[in-house]
C-alpha positions in Angstrom: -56.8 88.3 87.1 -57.8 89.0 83.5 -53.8 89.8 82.7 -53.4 86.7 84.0 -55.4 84.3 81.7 -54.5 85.9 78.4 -51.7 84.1 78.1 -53.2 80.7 78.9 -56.1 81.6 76.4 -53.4 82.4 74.0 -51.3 79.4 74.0 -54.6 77.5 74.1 -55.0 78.9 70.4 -51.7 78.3 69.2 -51.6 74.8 70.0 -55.5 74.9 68.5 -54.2 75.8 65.3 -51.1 73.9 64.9 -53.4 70.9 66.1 -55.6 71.4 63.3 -53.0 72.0 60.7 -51.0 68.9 60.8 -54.4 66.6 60.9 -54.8 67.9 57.5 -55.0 65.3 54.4 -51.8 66.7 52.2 -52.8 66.5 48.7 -51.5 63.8 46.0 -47.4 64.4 45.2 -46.4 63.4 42.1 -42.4 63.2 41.9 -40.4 63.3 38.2 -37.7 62.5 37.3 -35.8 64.9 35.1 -34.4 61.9 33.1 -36.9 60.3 30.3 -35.3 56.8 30.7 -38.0 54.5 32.2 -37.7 52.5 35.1 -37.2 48.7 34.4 -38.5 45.9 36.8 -37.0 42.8 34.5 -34.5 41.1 36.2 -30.8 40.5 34.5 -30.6 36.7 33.6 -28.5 34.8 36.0 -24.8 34.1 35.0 -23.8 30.9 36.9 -20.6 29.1 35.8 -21.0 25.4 35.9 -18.9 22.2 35.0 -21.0 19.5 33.1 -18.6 16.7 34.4 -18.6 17.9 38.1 -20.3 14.7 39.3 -18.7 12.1 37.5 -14.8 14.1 37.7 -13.7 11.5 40.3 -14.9 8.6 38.1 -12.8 10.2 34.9 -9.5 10.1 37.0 -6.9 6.9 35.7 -6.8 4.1 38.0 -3.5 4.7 39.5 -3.0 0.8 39.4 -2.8 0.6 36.0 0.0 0.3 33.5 -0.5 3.9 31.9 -1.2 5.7 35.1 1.9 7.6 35.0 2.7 9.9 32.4 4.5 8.6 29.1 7.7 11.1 29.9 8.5 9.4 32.7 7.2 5.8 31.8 9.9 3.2 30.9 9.7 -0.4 30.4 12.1 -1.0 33.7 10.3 0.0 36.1 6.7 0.4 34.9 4.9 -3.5 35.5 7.4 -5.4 32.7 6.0 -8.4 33.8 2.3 -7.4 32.5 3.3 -5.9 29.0 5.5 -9.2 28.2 3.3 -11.6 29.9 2.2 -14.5 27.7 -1.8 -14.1 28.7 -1.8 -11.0 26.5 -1.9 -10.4 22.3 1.0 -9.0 21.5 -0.6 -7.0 18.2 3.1 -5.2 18.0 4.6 -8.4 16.9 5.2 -9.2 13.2 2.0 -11.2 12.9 0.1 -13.0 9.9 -3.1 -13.7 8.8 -5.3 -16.8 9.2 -5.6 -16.8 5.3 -2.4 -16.2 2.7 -4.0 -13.9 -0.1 -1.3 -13.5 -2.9 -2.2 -10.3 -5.0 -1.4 -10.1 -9.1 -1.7 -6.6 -11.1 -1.7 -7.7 -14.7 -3.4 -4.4 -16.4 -0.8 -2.7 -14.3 2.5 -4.3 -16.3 0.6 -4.7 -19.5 0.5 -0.8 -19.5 4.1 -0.7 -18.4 5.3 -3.2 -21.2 3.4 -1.2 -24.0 3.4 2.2 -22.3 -0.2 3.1 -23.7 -3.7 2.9 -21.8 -5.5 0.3 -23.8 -9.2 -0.3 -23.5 -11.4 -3.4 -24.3 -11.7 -3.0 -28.0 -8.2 -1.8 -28.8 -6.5 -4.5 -26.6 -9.1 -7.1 -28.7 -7.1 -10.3 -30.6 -4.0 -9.2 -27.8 -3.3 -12.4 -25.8 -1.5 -12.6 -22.3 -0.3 -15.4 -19.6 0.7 -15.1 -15.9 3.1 -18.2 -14.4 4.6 -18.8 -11.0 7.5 -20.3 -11.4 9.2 -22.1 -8.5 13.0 -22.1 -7.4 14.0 -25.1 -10.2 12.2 -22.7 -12.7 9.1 -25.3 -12.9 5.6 -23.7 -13.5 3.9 -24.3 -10.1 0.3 -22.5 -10.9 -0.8 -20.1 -14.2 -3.0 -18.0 -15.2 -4.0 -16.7 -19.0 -6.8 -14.7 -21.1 -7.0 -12.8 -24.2 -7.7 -9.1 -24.4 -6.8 -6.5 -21.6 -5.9 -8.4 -18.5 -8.1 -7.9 -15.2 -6.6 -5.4 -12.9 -6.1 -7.9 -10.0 -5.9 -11.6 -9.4 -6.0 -12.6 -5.9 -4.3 -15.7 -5.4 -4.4 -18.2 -2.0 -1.0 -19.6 -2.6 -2.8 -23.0 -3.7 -2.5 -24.2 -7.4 -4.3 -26.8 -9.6 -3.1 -29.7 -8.1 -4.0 -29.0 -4.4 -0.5 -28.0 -3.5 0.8 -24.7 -1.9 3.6 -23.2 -1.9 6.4 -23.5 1.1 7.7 -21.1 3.4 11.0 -19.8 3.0 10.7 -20.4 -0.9 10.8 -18.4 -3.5 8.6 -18.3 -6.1 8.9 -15.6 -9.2 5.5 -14.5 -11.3 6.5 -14.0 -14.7 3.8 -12.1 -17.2 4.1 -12.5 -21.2 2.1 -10.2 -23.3 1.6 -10.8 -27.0 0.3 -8.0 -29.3 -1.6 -8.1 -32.7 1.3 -8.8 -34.5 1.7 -12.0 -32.7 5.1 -10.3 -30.9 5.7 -11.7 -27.3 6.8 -9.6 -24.6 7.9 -11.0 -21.1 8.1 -9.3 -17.6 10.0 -10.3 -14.3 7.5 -9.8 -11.5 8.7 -9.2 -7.8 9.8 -12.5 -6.2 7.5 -14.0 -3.5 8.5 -15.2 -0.3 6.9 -15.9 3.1 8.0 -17.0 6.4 4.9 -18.4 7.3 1.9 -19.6 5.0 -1.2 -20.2 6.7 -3.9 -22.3 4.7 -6.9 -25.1 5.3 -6.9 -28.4 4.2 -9.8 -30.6 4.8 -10.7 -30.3 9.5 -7.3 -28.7 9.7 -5.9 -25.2 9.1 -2.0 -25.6 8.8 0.2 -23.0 9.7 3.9 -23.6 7.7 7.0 -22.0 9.2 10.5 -21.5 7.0 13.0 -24.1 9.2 15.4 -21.5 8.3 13.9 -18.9 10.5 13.3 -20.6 13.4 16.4 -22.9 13.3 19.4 -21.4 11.2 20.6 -21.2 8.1 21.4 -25.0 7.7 18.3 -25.4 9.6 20.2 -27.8 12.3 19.9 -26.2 15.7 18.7 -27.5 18.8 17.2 -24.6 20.1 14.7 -21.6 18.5 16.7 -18.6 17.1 16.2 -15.7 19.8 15.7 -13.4 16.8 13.5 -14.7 14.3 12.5 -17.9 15.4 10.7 -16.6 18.5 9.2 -13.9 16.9 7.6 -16.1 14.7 6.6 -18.2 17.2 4.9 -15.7 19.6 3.2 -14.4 16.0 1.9 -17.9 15.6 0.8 -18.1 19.6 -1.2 -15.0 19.0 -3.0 -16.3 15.9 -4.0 -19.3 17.9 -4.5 -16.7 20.8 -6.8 -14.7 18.6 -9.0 -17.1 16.4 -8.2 -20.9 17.7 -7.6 -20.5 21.5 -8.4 -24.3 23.4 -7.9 -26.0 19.8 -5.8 -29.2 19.6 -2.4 -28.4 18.4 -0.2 -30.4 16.6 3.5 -29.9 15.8 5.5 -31.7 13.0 9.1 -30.8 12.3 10.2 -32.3 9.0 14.3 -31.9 9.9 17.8 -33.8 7.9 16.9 -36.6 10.7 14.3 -37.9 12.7 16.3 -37.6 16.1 16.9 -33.9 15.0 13.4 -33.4 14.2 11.7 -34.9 17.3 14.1 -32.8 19.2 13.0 -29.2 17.2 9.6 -30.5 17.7 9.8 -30.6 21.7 11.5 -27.5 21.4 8.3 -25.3 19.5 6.0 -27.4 21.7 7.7 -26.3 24.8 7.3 -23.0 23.4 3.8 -22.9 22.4 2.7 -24.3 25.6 3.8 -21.7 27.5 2.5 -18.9 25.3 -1.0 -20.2 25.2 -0.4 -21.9 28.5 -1.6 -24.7 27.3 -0.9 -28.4 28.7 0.8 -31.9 27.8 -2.8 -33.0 26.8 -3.7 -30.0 24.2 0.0 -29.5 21.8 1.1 -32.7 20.6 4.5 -33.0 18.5 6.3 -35.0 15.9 9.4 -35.1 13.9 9.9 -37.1 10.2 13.0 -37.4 8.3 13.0 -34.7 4.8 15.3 -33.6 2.8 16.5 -30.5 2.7 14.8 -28.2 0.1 11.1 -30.3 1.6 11.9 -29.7 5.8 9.8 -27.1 7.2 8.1 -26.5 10.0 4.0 -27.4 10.4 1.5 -26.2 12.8 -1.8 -27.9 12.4 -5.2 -26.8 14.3 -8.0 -29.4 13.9 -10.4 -26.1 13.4 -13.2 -28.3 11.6 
């Protein structure tokens, strides 16, 4: 009987100590690392690629209805809304337009230096005198200029002289400088010839826009119809001045021809024109023709602007 509880009372002890031993409180660890770099908590800054435009990219894409939709390589005027580019609603800024105001610029000093070839100043230039004439096409002065000393750098001149007349389109008109040094010695200069197609000035409520005959209706300034070339180029130029600055105005066209049958008829002709470039009717462009001579018959356009 006692062989037979030893064992019992000796696994009872066993299990009595290894009970005991893993109820035990284990003492603090400490674990290090054989590396000295610290640990770091700070977290890397994000790196998030964005596009500033992603919301409004749809908006930034070309209307496809529109004339410069496609690219330029493949764009020709054929195929690609002709009748927009070429319509007669739009300003044409391509076209070999003019100003509302003629400004005629002189440079004096400039050939004064040339005809003595030596940079003169006030005092050294003092007792020198000097003159600057236009001359027309029969060699007549038509407007002058003069002073003593060094000439002014520029003159700016509107086209208009002392008797309240301008010059015409399609003339020609040649400034001519004389300088005369302290010695009294005169010296004269050919300046470039001046010459314009179309002169635009005011007079009194109207501005006046003056077209050469010869460049809308030929050389002898006789044709029935506008010259496809120049004459409706300078028509469409003068449409997109009165596009531009004058649109709704009352229009007036007089057409100063060899006869007055001639002339009314070039007159209907420009009216015709202009109405259909400013698209403009019967009741706004009025037109005249007068009998003239042939060096006087021009073309005028008037605008009662005032």
């Amino acid at each position: 009987m006692a062989c037979g509880l030893w064992p019992a009372a000796l696994r009872a002890q066993v299990l009595t100590e290894g009970a005991t031993s893993y109820n035990e409180v284990p003492e603090e660890v400490v674990i290090k690392s054989e590396s000295e770099e610290k640990l770091r908590t700070a977290r890397p800054p994000l790196k998030i690629k964005t596009e500033e435009f992603e919301t409004i990219r749809k908006s930034l894409a070309p209307d496809r209805d529109l004339f410069l939709s496609e690219s330029g390589d493949f764009m020709s005027l054929s195929r690609n809304y002709p009748e927009r580019l070429f319509s007669g609603r739009m300003i044409q800024p391509w076209r070999a337009g003019f100003s509302d105001k003629t400004v005629i610029a002189f440079y004096p000093r400039r050939k004064f230096e040339e005809v003595f070839n030596k940079n003169y100043t006030e005092k050294t230039a003092k007792g020198m005198d000097w003159t600057l004439s236009v001359t027309d096409e029969e060699g007549k002065i038509f407007h002058k200029y003069s002073g003593s000393g060094l000439p002014p750098e520029f003159i700016d001149w509107t086209g208009e002289n002392d008797q309240r007349e301008w010059i015409k389109a399609g003339h020609n008109y040649a400034p001519i400088y004389v300088f005369v040094d302290n010695a009294g010695t005169p010296r004269t200069v050919v300046g470039d010839v001046i010459k314009f197609t179309a002169i635009v000035f005011q007079k009194g409520a109207s501005l006046t826009v003056s077209l050469d005959s010869v460049s809308v209706f030929g050389p002898t300034k006789s044709m029935k119809t506008v010259d496809k070339v120049q004459g409706e180029a300078l028509l469409s130029a003068t449409a997109d001045l009165i596009k531009r600055r004058y649109y709704n105005l009352p229009v007036k066209v007089n057409v100063y021809a060899q006869t007055k049958e001639l002339a009314e008829s070039q007159a209907g002709q420009i009216r015709d024109f202009l109405g259909k470039e400013l698209m403009a009717g019967e009741s706004v462009i009025a037109s005249e023709g007068f009998e003239e001579s042939y060096a006087r018959q021009r073309i005028d356009i008037v605008l009662l602007n005032k």
